[in-house]
N, C-alpha and C positions, 0 to 999 in steps of 0.2 A: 504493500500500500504506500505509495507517494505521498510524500507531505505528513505523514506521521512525525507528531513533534515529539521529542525524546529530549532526556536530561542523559547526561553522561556523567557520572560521579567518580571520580579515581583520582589517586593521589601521584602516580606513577606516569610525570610530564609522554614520555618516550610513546608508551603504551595507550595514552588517551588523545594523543595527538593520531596515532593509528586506526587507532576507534574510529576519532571523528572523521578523518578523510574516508575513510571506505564505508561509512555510512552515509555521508555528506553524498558521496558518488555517487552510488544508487538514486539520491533522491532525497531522503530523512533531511528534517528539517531539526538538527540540534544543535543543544546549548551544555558546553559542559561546566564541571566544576571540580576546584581542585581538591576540597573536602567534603566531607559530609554536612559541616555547619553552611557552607555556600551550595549548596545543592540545596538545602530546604529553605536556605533565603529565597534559592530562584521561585522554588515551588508555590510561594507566597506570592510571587509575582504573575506567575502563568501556571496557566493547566498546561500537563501533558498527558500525552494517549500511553508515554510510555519512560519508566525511570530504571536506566542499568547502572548500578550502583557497585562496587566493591565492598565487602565485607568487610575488611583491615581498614580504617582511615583514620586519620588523625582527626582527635576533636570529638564528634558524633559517629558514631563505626555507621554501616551498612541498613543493620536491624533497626535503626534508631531513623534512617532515611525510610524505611521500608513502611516504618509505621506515620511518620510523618506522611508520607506520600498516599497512603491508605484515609487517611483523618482527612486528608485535604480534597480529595476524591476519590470516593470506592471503585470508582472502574478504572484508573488508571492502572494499568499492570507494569509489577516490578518484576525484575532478570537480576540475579545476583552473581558477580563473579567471587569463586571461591576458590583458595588452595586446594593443593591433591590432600592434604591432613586438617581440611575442616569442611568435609562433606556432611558431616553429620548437625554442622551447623547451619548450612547450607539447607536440610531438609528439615531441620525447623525452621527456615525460612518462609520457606515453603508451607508452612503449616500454619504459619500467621498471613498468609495471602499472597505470596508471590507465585507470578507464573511459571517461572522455571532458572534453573543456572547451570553455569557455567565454570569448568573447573580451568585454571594454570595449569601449566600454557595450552592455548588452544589457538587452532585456526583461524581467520579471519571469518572464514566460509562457515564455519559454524553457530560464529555468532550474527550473522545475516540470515540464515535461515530459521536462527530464532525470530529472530526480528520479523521475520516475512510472517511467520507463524503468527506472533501478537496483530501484526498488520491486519488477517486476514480476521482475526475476532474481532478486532476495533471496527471491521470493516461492515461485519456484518450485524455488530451492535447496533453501528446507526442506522443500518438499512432497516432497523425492526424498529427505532424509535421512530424515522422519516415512516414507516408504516402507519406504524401507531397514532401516529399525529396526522395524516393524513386520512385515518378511520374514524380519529375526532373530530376532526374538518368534516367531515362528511355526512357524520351522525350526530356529531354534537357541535353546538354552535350557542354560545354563549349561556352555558346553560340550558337550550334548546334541545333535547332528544332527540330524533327521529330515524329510526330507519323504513318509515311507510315511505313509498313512492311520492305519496303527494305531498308528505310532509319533507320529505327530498326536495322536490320542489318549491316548497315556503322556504325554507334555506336558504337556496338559492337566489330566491326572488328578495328576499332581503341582506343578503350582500352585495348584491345589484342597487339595492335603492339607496343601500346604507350609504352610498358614497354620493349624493345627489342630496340638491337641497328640496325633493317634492314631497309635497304633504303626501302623509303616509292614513290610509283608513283602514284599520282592522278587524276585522271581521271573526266572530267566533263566539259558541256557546258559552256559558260561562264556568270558569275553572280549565277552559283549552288553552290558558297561556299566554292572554294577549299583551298582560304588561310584559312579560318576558322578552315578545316581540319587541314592542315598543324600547326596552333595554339593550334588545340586540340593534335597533336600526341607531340609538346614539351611540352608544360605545363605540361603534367602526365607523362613525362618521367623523367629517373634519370638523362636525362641533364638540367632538368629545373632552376638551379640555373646558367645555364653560357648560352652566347646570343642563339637568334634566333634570325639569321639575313637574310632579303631579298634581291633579286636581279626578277626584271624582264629582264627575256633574249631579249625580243622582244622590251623593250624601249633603246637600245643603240647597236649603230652599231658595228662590230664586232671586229675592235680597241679597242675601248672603254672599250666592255666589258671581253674582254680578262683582261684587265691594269687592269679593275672594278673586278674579279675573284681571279687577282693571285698578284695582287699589280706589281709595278712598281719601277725599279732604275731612282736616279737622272739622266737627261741628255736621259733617255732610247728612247724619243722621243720628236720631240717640245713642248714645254709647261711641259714639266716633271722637273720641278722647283727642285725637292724633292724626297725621298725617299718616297713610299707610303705602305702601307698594304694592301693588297687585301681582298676581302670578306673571304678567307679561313681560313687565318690569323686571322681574327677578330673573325671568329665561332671555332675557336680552341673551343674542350673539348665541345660545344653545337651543335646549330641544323643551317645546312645552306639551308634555301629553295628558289630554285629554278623555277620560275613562270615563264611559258609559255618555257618550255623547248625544245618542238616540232622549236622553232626559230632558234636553235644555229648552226651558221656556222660550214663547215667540220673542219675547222683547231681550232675552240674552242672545238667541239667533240672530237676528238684528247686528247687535253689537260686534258680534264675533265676527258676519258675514263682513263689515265695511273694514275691522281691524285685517282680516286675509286682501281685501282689496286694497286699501292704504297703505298698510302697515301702520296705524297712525290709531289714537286713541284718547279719550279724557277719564280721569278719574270720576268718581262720584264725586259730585255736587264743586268738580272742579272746570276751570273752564281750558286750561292748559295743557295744549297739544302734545301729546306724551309721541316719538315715534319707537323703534324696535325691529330688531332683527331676529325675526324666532322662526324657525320650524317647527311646524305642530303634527303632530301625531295624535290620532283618534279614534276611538276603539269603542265599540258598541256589541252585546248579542242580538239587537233590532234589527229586521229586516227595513234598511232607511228608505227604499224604494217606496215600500209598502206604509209608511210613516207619512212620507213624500206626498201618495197616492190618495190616503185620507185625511189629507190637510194637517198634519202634526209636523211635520218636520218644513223647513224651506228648500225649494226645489233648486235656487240660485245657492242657497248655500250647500245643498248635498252635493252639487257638481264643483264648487269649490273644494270641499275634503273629498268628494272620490276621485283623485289625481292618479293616485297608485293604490290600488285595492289587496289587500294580503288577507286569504281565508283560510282560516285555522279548522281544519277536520275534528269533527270529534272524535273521544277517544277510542267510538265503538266501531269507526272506520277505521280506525288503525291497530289492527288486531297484530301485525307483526311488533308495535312499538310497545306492547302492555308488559310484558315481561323485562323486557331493556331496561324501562322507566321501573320498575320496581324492585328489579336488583341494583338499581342505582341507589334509589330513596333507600333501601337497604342496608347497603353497604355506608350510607352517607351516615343515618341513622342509628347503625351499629356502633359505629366510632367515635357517634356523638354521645352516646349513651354507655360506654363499655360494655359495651354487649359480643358477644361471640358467633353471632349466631354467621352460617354461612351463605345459606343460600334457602330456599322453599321446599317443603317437600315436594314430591310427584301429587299427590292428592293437594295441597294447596295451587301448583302451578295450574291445574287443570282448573282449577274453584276462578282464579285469576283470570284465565282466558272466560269462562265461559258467563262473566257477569257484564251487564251491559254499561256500566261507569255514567247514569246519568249527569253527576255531578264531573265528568270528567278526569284531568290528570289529576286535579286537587284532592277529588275522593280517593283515589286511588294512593294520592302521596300517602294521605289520612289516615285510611287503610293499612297502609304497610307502617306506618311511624306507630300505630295503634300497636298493630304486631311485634313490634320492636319491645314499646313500653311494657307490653302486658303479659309478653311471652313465658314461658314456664323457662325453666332452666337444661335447655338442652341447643344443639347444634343447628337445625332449620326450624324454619317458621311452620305450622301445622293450620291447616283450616279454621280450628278454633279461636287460634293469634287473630285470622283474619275476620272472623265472623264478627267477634269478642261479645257472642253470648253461648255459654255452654252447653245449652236445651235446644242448640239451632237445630232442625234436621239436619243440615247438611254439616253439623259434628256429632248427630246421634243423639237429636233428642224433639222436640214440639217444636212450631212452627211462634216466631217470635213476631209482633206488630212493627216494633222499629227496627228489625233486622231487613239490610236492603235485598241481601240474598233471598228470603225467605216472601218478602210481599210481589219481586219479580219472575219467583219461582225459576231463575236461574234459567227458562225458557221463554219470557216472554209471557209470558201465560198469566193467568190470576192467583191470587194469592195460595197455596195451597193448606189445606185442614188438616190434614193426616195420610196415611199412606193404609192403601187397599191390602187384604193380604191376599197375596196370591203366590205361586212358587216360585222360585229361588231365578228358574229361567227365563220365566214371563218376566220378574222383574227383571234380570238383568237386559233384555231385547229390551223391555222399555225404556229405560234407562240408557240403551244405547243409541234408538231410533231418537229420542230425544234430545241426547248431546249431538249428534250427527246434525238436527233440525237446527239447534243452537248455533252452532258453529258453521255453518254454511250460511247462515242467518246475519251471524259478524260480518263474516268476508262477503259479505253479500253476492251469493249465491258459486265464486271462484271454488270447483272439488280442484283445483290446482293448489289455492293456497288451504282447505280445507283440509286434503289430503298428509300435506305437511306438519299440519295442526295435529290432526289425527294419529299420525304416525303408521297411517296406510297407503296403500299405492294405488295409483286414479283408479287401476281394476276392482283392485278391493272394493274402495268408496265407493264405487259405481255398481258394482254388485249389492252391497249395503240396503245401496239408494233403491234399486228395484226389489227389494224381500219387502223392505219395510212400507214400499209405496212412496217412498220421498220424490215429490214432483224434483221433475230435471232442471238443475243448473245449467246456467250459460256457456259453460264450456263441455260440453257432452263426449266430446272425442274422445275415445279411451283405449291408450294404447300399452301397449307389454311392458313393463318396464324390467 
């Protein structure tokens, strides 16, 4: 590997001047030193991929470099050269973390081909972080999950916008993420060093939130003690987002619509032309067309905020991101709480996929953070972590009023009373014809991605699908696999 930086530590001018030209030759970019104490001065100073130290030195011996160079970065690998009568110091070297040594006198040739050998681990270290970081890139984005397709594409379409000064509208039930959104389009934008400041439209009445918008004069109203600065004033030069936007009275509409067409603005009960430079971001679960349509909302201003429209799926279309998202929340949860736990069982992952998450990513965060707190003292999360009522059926016992699994019947269906008794095979065929129906239900109607879910093959599913009567899905073709 070219360009591998290396420290050279030896005390012996003749032999380190050797060193460095026939590593120099090749390519390696190093730096030597003539003791151990200058060798971990340099280490302070730069990283290296790689430190060949000598064991004998004046000052700080070899093991004393070894451990510094370990302290300062654990992936950096140590080569120690040692005498033919201190091997055995040499493989306790080794035992505190070096990658290999080198005994007096040796080759030039053999120590390049150590070299080459570290080269080719360093090499393939970073090819698994540049992975790694590139599988975060892709699936996660600012705290953003996703590996659904279309939430692939919300990704993307907000690192597109991020860098552009257009009003941003976003779109999404509630609990799908949209301040998230809204955090991801300022963070990567070139307003990220001046605020992002929020306002919910729907937590303060329309007083309020007019004074809360545009700031207010002393005196402008009872209680107006002061002069105040409104939200707009504060987002000067950054990002002002706007949460639950579908709320805002006609006469704050108004306001807001001339502030997107000026820029320009007065306080309450002020007469002084305030202007500003903000980019607004606006997030609503309303459908605003439909708002628009029966006179609720302004039609001059909905075409003002829908510039760039980003729509957040729910959670129950994205049946490949539910697992992802909650070995996250999991693992985030675990460590926040000392907890152990590792991962879900089989009977909980399956409880996971097949509930329909009205409240969306939030229920679900909810949910597993619930599991976290409440869990018994063992290694995975179990159904009833998740349920977190005892008597749930769906942990072995009555059907509970505020339990979400038990009033959605986990099918779609109405709440259920109790369970029929019938035999052991009837019930398991029902019980399977019914998560097949579930699950095809998620993926809206894909046996491609159902199959996968299922851990059957399109034949199978598709055989399944005709015993039990399951009307055919969109993709019918089913071939051998």
């Amino acid at each position: 590997m070219k360009g591998l930086a290396i420290l050279l530590v030896d005390d012996e001018p003749l032999i380190r001047l050797s060193m460095v030209d026939a590593l120099e030759a090749v390519g390696y970019d190093v730096h030597a030193a003539a003791t151990g104490t200058e060798g971990i001065e340099a280490m302070r100073e730069k990283t290296f991929d790689l430190v060949i130290t000598d064991l004998r030195l004046p000052g700080a011996d070899g093991l004393t470099v070894l451990k510094a160079a370990k302290e300062k970065a654990p992936q950096t690998e140590v080569v120690v050269i040692t005498a033919h009568g201190s091997v055995e110091t040499a493989v306790g070297a080794m035992k505190l973390g070096a990658f290999d040594y080198i005994t007096k006198p040796f080759q030039m040739d053999e120590l390049l081909l150590i070299v080459e050998r570290v080269g080719r681990v360093v090499t393939l270290r970073r090819e698994n972080q540049d992975l790694k970081a590139a599988l975060e890139d892709k699936f996660c984005f600012n705290g953003i999950l996703g590996t659904n397709s279309r939430m692939r594409a919300v990704l993307d379409k907000i690192k597109l916008v991020a860098a552009t000064d257009s009003t941003v509208l976003i779109l999404g039930e509630s609990g799908t993420g949209k301040e998230l959104v809204a955090n991801a389009v300022h963070q990567n934008s070139p307003r990220r060093d001046y605020p992002l400041i929020k306002v919910s439209c729907a937590a303060l009445p329309e007083t309020l939130l007019e004074a809360e918008l545009f700031g207010h004069e002393k005196g402008a109203f009872t209680g107006a003690l002061r002069q105040r600065r409104g939200r707009f004033e504060l987002a000067n030069r950054g990002t002002l987002f706007l949460d639950e936007i579908g709320e805002l009275s006609p006469v704050v509409q108004v306001k807001l619509l001339r502030v997107l067409q000026e820029r320009k603005f007065e306080r309450v009960g002020g007469n002084e032309t305030i202007e500003v430079d903000v980019r607004l971001v606006c997030a609503t679960q309303k459908d605003l067309r439909k708002e628009v349509a029966q006179g609720r909302f302004r039609e001059d201003l909905f075409y003002r905020l829908n510039v760039v429209q980003i729509v957040i799926p729910p959670l129950r279309q994205r049946q490949e991101d539910i697992l992802v998202i909650a070995d996250h929340v999991l693992q985030t949860c675990s460590t926040k709480m000392n907890k152990k736990l590792k991962g879900f069982s089989q009977p909980a992952r399956e409880l996971l996929l097949r509930y329909s998450y009205p409240g969306n990513v939030r229920e679900l965060e909810n949910m597993v953070e619930r599991a976290v707190a409440l869990g018994r003292d063992r290694e995975s999360v179990q159904p009833a972590d998740l349920c977190g009522f005892q008597s749930c059926p769906y942990t072995g016992g009555t059907p509970q009023d505020s339990c979400g699994f038990c009033s959605e019947g986990l099918t779609g269906g109405t709440k259920k009373k109790g369970r029929a008794v019938t035999s052991l095979a009837t019930a398991r065929e029902g019980f399977e014809k019914d998560y097949i129906v579930a699950v095809l239900a998620r993926v809206e109607g894909s046996r491609t991605t159902a199959s996968k879910i299922l851990g059957l093959s399109r034949k199978a599913l598709w055989e399944k699908c005709k015993r039990y009567g399951i009307p055919s899905a969109r993709d019918e073709s089913v071939e051998e696999d």
